[in-house]
Z-matrix of the N, CA and C atoms (Angstrom, degrees):
N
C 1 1.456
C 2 1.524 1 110.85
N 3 1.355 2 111.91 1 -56.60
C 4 1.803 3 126.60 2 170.74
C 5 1.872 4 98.13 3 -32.96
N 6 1.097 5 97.91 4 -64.90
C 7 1.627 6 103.64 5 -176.74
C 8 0.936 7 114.86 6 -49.86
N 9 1.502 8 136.74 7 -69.54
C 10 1.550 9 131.53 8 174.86
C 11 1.490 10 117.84 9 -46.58
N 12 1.417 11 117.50 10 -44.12
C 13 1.309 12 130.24 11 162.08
C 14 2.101 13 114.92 12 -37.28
N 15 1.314 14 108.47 13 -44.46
C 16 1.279 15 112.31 14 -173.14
C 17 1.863 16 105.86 15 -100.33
N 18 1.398 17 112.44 16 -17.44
C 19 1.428 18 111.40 17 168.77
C 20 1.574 19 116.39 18 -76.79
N 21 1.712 20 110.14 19 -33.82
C 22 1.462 21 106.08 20 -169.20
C 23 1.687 22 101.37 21 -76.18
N 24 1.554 23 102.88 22 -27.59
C 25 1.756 24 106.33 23 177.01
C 26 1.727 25 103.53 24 -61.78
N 27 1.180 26 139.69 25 -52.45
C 28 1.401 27 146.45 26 -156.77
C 29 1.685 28 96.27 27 -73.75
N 30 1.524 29 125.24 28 -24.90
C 31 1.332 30 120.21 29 -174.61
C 32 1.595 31 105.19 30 -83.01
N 33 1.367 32 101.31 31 -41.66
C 34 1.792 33 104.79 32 -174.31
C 35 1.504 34 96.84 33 -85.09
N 36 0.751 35 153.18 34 -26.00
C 37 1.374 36 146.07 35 154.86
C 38 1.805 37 121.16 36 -56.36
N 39 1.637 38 106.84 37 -22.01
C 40 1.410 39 106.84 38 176.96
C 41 1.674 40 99.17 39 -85.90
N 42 1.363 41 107.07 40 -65.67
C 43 1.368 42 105.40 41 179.78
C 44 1.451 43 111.46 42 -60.55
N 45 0.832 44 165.70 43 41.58
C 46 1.863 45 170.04 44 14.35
C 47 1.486 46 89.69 45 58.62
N 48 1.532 47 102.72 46 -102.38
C 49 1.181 48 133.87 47 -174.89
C 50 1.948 49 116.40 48 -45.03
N 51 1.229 50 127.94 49 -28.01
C 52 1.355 51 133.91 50 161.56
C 53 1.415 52 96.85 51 -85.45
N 54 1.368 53 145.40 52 -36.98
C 55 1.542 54 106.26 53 -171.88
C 56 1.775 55 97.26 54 -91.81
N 57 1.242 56 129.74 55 -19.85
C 58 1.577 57 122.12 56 152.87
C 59 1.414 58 107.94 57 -23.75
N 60 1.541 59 113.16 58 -82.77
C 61 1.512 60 131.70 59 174.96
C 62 1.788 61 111.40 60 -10.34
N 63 1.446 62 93.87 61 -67.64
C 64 2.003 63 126.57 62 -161.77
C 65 1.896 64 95.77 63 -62.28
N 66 1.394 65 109.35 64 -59.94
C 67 1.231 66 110.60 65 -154.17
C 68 1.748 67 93.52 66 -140.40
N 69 1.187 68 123.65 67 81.51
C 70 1.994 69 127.93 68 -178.86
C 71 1.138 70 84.96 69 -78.20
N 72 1.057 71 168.54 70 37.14
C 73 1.939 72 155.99 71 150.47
C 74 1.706 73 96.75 72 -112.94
N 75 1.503 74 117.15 73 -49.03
C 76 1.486 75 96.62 74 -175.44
C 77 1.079 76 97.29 75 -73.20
N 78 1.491 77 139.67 76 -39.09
C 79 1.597 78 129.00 77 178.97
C 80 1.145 79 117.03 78 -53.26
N 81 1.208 80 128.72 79 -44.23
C 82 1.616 81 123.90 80 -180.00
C 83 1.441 82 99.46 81 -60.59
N 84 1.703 83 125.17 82 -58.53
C 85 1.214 84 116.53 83 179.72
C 86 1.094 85 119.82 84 -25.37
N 87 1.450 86 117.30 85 -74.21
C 88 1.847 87 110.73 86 -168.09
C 89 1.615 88 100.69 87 -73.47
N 90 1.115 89 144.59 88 -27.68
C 91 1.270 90 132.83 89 168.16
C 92 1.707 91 122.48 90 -43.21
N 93 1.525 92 112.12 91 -36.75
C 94 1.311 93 120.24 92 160.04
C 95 1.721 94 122.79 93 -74.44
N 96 1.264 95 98.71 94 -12.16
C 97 1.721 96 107.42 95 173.10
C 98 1.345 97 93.54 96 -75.27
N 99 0.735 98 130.99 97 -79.28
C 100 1.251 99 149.36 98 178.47
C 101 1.305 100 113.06 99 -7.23
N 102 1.207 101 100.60 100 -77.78
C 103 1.801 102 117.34 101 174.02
C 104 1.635 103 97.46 102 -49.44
N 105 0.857 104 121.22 103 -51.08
C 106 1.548 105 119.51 104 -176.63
C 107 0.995 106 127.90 105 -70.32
N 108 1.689 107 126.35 106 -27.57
C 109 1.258 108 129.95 107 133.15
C 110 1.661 109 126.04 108 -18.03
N 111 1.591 110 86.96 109 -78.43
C 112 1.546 111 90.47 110 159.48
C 113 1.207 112 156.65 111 -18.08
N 114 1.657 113 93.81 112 -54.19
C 115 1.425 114 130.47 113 -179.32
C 116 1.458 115 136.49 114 -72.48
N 117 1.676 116 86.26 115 -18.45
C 118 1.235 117 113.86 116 178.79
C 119 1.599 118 116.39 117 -112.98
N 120 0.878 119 119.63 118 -33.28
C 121 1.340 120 133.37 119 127.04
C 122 1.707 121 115.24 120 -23.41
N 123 1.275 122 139.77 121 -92.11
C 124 1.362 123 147.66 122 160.37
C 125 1.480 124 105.99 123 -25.78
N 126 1.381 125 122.59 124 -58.96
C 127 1.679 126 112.67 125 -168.96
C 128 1.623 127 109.26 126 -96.79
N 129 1.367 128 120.95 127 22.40
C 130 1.558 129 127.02 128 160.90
C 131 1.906 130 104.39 129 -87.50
N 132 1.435 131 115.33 130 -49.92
C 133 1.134 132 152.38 131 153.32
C 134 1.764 133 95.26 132 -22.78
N 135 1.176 134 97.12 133 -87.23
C 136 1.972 135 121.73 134 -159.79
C 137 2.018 136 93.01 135 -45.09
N 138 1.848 137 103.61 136 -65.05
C 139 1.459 138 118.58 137 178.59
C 140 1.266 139 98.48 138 -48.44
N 141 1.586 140 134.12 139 -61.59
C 142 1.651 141 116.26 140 -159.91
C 143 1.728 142 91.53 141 108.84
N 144 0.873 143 110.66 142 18.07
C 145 1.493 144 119.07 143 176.73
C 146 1.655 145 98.87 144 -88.90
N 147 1.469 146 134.49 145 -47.92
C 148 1.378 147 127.25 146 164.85
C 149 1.530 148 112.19 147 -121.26
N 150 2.204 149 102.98 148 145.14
C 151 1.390 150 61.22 149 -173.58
C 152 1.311 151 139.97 150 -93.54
N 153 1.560 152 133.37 151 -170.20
C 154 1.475 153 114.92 152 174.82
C 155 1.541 154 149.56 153 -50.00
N 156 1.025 155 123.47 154 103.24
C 157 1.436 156 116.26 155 -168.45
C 158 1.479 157 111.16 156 -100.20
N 159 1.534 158 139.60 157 133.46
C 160 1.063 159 136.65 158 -151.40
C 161 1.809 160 85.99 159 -91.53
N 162 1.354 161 117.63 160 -30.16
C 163 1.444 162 90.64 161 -173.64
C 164 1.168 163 127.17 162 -82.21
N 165 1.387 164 101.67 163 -28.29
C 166 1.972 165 124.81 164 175.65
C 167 1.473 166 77.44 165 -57.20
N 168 0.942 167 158.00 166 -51.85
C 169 1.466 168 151.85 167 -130.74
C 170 1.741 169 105.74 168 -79.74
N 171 1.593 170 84.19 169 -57.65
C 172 1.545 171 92.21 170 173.39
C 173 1.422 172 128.69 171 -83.10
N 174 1.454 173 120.38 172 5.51
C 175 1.173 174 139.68 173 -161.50
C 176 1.866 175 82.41 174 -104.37
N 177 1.050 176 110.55 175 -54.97
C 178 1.635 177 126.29 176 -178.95
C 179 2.076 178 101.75 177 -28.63
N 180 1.455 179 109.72 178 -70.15
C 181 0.921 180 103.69 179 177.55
C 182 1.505 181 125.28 180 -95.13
N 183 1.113 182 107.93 181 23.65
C 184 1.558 183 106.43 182 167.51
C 185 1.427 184 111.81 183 -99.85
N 186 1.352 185 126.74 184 -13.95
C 187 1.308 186 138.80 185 135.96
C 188 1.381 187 119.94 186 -19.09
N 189 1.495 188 87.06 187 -63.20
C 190 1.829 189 97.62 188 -163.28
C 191 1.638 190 104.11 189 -71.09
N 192 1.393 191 103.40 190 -50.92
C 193 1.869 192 96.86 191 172.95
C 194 1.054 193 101.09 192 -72.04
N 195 1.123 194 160.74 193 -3.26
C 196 1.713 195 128.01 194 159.04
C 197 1.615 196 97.51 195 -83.04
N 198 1.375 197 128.41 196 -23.38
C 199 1.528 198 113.26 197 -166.68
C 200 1.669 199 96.21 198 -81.11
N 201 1.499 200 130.94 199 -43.20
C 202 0.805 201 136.01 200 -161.07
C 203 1.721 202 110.25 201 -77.43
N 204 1.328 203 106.86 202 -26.12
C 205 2.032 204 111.66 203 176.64
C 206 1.812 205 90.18 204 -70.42
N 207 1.375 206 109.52 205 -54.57
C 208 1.612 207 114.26 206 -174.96
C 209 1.927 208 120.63 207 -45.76
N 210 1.297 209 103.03 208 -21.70
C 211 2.167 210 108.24 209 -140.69
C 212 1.597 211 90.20 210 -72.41
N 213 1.405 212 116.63 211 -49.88
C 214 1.848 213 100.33 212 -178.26
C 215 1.140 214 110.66 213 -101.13
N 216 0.867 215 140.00 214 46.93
C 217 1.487 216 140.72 215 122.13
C 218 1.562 217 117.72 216 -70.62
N 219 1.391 218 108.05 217 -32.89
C 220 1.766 219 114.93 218 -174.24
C 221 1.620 220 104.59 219 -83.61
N 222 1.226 221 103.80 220 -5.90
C 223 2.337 222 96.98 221 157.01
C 224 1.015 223 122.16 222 -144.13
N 225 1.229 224 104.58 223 91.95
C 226 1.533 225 133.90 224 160.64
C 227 1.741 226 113.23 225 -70.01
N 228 1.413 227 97.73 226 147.86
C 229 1.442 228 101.03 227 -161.53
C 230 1.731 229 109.72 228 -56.54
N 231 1.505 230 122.99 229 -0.09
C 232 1.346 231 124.93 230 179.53
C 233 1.215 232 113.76 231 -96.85
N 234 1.625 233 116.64 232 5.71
C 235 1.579 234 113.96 233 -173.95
C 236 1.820 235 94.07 234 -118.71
N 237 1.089 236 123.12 235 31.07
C 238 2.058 237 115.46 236 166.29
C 239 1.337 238 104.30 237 -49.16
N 240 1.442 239 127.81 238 -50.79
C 241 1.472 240 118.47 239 -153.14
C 242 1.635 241 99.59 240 -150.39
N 243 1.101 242 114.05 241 170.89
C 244 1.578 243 137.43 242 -166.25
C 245 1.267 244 119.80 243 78.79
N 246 1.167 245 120.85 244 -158.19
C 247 1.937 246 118.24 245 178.83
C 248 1.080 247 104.24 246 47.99
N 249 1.643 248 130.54 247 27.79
C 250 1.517 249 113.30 248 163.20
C 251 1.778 250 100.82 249 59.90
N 252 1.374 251 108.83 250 42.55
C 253 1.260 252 99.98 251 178.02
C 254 1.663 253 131.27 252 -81.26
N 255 1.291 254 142.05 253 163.43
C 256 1.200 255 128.45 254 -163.33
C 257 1.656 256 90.92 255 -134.31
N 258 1.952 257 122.75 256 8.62
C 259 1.286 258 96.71 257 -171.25
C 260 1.965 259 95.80 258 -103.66
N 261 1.970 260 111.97 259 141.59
C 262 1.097 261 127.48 260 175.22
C 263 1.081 262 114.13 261 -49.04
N 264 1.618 263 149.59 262 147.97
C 265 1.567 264 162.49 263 122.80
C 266 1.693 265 81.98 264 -6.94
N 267 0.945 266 120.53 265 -92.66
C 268 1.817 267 126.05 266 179.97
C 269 1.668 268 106.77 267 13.69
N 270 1.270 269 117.82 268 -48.79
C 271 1.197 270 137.25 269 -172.28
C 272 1.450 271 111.79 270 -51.86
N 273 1.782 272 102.12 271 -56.93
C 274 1.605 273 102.44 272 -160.31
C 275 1.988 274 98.48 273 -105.19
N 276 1.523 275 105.69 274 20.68
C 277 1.123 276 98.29 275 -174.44
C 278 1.574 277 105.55 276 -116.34
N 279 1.109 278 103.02 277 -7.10
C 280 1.897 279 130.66 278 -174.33
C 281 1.493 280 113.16 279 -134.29
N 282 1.116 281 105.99 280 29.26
C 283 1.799 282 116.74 281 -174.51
C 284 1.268 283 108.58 282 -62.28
N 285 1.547 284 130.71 283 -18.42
C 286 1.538 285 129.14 284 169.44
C 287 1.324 286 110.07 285 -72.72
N 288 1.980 287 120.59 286 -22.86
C 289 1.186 288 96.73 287 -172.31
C 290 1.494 289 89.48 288 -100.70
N 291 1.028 290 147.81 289 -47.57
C 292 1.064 291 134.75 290 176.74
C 293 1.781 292 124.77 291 -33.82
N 294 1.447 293 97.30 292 -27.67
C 295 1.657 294 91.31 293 173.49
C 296 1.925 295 120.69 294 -84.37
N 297 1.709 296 96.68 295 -24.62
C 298 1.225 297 99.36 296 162.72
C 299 1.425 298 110.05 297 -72.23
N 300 1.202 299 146.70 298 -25.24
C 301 1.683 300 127.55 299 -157.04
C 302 1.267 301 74.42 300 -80.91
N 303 1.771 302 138.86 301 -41.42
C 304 1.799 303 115.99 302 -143.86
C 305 1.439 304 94.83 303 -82.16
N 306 1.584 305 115.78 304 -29.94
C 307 1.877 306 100.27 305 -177.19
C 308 1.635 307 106.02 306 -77.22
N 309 1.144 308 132.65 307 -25.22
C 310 1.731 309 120.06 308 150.78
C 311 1.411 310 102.01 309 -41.89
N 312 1.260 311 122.84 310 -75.56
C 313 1.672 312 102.87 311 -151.72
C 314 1.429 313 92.68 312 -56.18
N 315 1.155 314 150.59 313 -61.09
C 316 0.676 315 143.68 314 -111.18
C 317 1.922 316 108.87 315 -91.28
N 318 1.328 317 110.86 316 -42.31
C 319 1.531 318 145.97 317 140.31
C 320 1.678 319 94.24 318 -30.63
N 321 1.337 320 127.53 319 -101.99
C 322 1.550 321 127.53 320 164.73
C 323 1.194 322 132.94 321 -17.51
N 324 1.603 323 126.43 322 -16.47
C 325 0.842 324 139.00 323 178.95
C 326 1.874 325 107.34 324 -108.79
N 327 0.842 326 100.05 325 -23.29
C 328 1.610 327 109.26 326 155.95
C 329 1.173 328 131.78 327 -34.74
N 330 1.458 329 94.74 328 -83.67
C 331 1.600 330 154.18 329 -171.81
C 332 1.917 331 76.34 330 -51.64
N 333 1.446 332 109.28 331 -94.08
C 334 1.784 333 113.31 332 -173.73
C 335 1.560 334 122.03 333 -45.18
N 336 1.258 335 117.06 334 -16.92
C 337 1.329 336 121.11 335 159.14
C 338 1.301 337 116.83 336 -71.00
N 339 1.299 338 127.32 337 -41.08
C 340 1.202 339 103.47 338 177.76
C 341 1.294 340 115.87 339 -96.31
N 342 1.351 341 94.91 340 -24.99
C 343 1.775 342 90.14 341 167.74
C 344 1.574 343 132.04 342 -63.22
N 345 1.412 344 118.71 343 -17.26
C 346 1.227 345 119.76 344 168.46
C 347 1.824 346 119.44 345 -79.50
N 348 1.118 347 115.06 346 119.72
C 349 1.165 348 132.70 347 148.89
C 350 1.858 349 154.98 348 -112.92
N 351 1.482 350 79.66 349 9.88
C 352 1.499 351 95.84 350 177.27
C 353 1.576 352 101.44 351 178.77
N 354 1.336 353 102.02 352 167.20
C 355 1.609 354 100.51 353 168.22
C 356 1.200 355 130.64 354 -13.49
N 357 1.162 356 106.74 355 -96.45
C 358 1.780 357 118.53 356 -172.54
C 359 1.488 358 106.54 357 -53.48
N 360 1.196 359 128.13 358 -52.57
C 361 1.697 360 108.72 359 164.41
C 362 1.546 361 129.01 360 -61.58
N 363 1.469 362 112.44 361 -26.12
C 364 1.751 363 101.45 362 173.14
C 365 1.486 364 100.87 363 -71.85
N 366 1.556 365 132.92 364 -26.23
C 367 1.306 366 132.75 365 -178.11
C 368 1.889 367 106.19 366 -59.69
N 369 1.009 368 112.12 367 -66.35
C 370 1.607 369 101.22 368 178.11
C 371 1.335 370 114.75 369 -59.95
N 372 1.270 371 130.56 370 -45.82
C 373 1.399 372 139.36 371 -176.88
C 374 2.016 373 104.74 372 -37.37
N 375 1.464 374 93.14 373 -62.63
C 376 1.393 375 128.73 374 -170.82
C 377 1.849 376 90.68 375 -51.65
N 378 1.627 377 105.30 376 -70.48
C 379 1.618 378 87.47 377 177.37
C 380 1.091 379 134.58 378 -46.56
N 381 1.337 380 121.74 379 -51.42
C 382 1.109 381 138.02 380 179.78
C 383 1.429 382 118.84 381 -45.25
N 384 1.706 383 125.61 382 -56.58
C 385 1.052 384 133.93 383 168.41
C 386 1.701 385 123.56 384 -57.79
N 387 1.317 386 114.58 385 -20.15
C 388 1.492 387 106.06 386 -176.13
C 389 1.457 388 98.95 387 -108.75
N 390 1.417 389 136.90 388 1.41
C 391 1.701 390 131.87 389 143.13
C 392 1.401 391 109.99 390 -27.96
N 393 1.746 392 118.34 391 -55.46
C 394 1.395 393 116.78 392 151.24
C 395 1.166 394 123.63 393 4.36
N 396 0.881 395 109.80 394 -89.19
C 397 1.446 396 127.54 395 -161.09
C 398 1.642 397 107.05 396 -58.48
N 399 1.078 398 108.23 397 -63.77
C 400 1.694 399 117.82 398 179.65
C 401 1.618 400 99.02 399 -21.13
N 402 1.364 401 101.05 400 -64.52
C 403 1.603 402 108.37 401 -153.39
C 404 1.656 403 101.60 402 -74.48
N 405 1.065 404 130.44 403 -12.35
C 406 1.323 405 151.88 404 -178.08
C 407 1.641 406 78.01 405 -65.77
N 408 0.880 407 108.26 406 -109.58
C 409 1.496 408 135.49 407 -159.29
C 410 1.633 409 109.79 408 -46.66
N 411 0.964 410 139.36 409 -46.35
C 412 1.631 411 155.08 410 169.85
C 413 1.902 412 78.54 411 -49.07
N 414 1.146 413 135.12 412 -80.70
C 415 1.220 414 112.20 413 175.17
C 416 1.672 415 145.07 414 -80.31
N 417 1.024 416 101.12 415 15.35
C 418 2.053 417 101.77 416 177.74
C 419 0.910 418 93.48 417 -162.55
N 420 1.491 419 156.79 418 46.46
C 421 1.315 420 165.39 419 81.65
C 422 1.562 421 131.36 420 -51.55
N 423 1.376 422 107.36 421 100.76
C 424 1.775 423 104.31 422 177.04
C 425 1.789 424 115.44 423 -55.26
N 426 1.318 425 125.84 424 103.49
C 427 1.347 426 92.02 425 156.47
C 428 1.508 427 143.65 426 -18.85
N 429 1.300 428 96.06 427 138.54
C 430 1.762 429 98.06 428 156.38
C 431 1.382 430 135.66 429 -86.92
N 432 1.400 431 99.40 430 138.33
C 433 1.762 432 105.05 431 -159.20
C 434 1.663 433 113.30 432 -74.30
């Protein structure tokens, strides 16, 4: 069972990584679903809108470090434009800072994983970690029109 368990993981993890390769804009796409999934998930949680679950909690930011080990790998110098893309030139022209903001979140997302253990600490953790993002996007993200 262990085995099939770790073969069906090594297949969705290959094809992951080959349609990254094929098409890095639809991959980033759902990779940002994803996170936003998450995100929404975490601030239903944070509001009191669902209630708290310590594992959704920790599931919350283990999201973010796998999205955040994953984020530059998904733009390679062949993905600037098409796919209806929304990511800035900024990106591949400042790619050092862009690789530092993803090892912050990603570091930050650490840090609030383990630091959360109940409500009121996944609540600051949770803020704290998706500031991330803002500044992410305010710079290598085109607005929407």
């Amino acid at each position: 069972m262990l085995r099939t368990v770790l073969a069906v993981t090594a297949i969705a993890v290959g094809v992951t990584v080959v349609a990254a390769q094929s098409d890095p804009i639809a991959a980033r796409k759902q990779h940002m679903k994803d996170v936003g999934a998450a995100t929404k998930t975490g601030g239903g949680m944070a509001k009191g809108d669902v209630p708290y679950d310590q594992t959704k909690a920790q599931s919350v930011f283990a999201a973010y470090i796998k999205a955040g080990t994953e984020l530059v790998s998904l733009f390679p110098e062949t993905s600037k434009t098409g796919g209806d893309t929304a990511a800035l030139p900024a990106i591949w022209t400042n790619m050092a800072d862009f690789k530092a903001r993803s090892d912050k979140f990603v570091a930050d997302s650490k840090a609030a994983q383990a630091a959360s253990k109940d409500l009121d600490s996944f609540k600051g953790a949770f803020s704290g970690v998706t500031k991330n993002c803002g500044g992410c996007h305010e710079t290598y993200r085109a607005k929407k029109s």
